[in-house]
TORFIDO-72032 format. One record per residue (C-alpha): x, y, z; residue in one letter. Coordinates in steps of 0.05 Angstrom, whole numbers, padded with zeros to 5 digits, always signed. Layout:
% residues N
XYZa;...
//
This chain:
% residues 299
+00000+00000+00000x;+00024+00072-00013x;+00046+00098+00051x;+00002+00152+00087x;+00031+00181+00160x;+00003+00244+00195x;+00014+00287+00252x;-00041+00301+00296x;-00025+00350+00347x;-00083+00372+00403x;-00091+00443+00401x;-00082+00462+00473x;-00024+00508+00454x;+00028+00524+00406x;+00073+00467+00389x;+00147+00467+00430x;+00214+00425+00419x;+00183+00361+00445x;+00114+00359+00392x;+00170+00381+00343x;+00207+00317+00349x;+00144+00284+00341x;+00121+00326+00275x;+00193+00315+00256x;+00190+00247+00245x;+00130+00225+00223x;+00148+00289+00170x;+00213+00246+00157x;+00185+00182+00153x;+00131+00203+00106x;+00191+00233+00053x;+00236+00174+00067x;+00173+00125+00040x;+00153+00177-00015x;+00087+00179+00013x;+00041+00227+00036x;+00030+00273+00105x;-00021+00293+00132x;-00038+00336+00195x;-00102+00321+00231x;-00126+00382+00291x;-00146+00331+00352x;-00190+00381+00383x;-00237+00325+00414x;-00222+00348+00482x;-00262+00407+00482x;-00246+00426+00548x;-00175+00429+00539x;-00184+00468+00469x;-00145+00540+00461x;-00175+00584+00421x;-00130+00594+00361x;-00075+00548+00377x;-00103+00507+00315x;-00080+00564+00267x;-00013+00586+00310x;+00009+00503+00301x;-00010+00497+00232x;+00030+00571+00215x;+00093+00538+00257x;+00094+00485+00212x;+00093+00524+00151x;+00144+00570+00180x;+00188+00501+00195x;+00178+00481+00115x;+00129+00422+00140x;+00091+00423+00084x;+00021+00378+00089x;-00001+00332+00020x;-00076+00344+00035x;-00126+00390+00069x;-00129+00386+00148x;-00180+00360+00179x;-00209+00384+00256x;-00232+00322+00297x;-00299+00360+00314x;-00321+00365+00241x;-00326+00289+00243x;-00366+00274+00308x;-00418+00228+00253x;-00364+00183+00244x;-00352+00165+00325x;-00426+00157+00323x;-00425+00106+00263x;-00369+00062+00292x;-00404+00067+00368x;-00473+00042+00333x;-00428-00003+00298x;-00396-00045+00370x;-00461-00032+00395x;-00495-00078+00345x;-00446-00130+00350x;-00444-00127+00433x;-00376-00096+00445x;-00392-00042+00482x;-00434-00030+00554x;-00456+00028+00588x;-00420+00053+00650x;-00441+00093+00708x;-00380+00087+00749x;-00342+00152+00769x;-00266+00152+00767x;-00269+00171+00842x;-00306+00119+00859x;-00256+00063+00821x;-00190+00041+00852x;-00129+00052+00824x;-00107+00005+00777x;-00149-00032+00712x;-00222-00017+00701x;-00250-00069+00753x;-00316-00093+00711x;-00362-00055+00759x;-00418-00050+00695x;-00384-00107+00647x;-00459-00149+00643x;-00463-00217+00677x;-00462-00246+00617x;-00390-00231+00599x;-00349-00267+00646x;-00285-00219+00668x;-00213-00231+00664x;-00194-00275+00724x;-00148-00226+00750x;-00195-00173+00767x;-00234-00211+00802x;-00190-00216+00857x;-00226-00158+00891x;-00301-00146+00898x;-00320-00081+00844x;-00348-00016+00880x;-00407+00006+00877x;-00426+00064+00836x;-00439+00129+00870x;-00518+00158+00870x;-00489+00215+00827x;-00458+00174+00774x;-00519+00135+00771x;-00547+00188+00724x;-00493+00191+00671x;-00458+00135+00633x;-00403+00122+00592x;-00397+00075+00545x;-00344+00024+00549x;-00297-00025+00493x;-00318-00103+00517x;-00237-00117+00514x;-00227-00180+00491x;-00186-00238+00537x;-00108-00249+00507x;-00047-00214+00492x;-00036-00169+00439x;+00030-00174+00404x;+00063-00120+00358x;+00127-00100+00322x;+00143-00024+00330x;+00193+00006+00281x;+00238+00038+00343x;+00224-00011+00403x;+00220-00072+00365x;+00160-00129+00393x;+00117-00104+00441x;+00059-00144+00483x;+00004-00122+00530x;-00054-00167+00564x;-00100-00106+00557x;-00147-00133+00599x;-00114-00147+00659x;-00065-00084+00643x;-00123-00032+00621x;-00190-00068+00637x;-00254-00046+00584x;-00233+00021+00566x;-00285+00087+00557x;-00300+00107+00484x;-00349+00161+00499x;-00337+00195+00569x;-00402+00211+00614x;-00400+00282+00588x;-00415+00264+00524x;-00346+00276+00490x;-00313+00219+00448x;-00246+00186+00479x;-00183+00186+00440x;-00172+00113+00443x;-00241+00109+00400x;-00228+00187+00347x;-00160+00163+00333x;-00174+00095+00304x;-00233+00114+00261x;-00194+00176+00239x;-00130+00138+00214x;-00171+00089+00181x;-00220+00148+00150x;-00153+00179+00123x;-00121+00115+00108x;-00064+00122+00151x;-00014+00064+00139x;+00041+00087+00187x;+00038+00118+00260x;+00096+00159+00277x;+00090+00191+00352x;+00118+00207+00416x;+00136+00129+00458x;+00096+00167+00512x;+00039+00135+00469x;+00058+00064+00459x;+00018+00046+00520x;-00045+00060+00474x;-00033+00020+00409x;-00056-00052+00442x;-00122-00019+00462x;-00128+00017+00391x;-00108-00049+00351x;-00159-00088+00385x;-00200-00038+00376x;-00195-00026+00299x;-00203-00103+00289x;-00272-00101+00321x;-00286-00050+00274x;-00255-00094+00212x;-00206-00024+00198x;-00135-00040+00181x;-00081-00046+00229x;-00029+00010+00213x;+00054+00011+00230x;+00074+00045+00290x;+00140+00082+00298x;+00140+00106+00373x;+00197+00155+00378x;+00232+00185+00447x;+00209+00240+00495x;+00233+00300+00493x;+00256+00313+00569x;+00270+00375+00614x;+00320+00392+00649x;+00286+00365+00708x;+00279+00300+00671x;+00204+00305+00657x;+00170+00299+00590x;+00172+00368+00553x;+00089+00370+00547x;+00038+00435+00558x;+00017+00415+00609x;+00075+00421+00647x;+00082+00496+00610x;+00139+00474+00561x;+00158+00529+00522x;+00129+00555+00451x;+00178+00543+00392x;+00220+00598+00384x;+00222+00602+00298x;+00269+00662+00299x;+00319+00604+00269x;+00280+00552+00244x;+00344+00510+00222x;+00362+00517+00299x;+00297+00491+00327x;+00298+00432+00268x;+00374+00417+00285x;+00353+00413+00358x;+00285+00368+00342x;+00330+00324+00300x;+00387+00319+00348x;+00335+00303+00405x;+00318+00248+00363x;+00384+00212+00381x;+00421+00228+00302x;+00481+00272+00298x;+00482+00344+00273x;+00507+00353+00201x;+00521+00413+00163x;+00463+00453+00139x;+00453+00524+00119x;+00378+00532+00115x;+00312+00495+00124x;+00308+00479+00050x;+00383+00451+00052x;+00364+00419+00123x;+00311+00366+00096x;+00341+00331+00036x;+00398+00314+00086x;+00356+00297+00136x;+00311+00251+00105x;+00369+00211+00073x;+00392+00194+00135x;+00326+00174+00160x;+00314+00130+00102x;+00383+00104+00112x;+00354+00086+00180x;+00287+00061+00182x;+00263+00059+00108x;+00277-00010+00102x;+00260-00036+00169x;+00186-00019+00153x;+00143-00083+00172x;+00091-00107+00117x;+00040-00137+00157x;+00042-00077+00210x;
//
């Protein structure tokens, strides 16, 4: 298949060094394959939305010569497709409806408080009796993935095989939260198969999600794309560069300097470059030289 990758960044502020790194690669990865990019706005989380971060990301981008192969696309103009794939596991019994509260839950995977009778749960969380839901919670639901019993088993392009028992790990994980908004796990699968991603390039602090989203994408018959989980970008107090801990905006007065820095933090040496545009040829060569060929067929 042709290869399609994408960068979908959440708009909850302009991007800094570490969602560069990110953007970075699955930019690289995308030239090294000849294929396309695309950049998809996850703006799902209303909550956590800035108003016109969308616009200052997309212009940092430009500004960085990460040029996009097709039209962006905003998570919240495609709510009817959640909808379609939720009707979708409801008609063949893989979801539930939830009423538990995270308060209420202890720590530790989903416990099966709703999971119906019928579905027997995972052995190992029955070791402790469920709570019971809280008279406030009663009144809202969730709606949560059936997960199914067994290990899931993958081959990422950077950290090589990769396994998780998702249920005993995760438990039945929410697709559409008791407020009404859609979860990630559920926006990003039908997304990447809407736009016929084939590769996954992102940050390793999301490699804990690719079980639950393979598992779910085959209840949903989608295809199961490559992942290419690449390293955090860490501060000086060794935490993950992220806006929520108030990392920095880019600073594009030198654009070559911020892409050196991205590509350095990437783990590749610095090489001689005089501007953006003599930057990526270079760059891309020795990412092909890399990981082109190590791309699995089978994903």
């Amino acid at each position: 298949m042709p290869y399609i990758g994408r960068f979908a960044p959440s708009p909850s502020g302009p991007l800094h060094a570490g969602s560069l790194a990110a953007a970075l690669a699955s930019y690289l990865d995308a030239r090294a394959h000849h294929g396309q990019w695309l950049v998809r706005i996850e703006d799902i989380d209303i909550p956590r939305t800035v108003a016109g971060a969308d616009q200052i990301i997309l212009q940092q981008l430009h500004t960085l010569g990460l040029h996009v192969d097709a039209p962006v696309v905003w998570q919240t103009q495609r709510l009817s497709l959640y909808t379609q794939a939720l009707a979708q596991l409801r008609a063949q019994a893989q979801v539930y409806p939830c009423t538990c509260h995270r308060r209420d839950l202890p720590p530790g995977p989903y416990p099966g408080t709703c999971r119906p009778k019928s579905q027997q749960q995972p052995s190992s969380l029955l070791q402790a009796p469920p709570p019971a839901p809280s008279p406030t919670a009663a009144k809202r639901r969730a709606w949560r993935f059936l997960v199914p019993a067994g290990i899931e088993f993958f081959t990422d392009r950077w950290l090589g095989p990769q396994s998780q028992d998702v249920a005993h790990e995760v438990g039945d994980f929410i697709l559409k939260r008791t407020d009404g908004l859609w979860a990630y796990q559920l926006a990003v699968v039908v997304d990447d198969a809407a736009q016929g991603v084939t590769d996954i390039v992102r940050g390793a602090d999301l490699l804990d999600s690719t079980a639950r989203q393979r598992q779910l994408a085959r209840a949903l018959g989608l295809p199961l794309p490559c992942t290419l989980h690449v390293p955090l970008v860490m501060d000086t107090h060794g935490y993950k560069l992220s806006k929520q801990n108030h990392a920095p905006a880019l600073d594009l007065g030198s654009p070559l300097k911020a892409l050196m820095q991205a590509w350095q933090a990437l783990g590749f040496e610095a090489f001689p470059a005089r501007t953006p545009e003599d930057f990526w040829p270079q760059a891309t060569h020795r990412w092909a030289d890399r990981f082109a060929i190590l791309r699995p067929k089978d994903g």
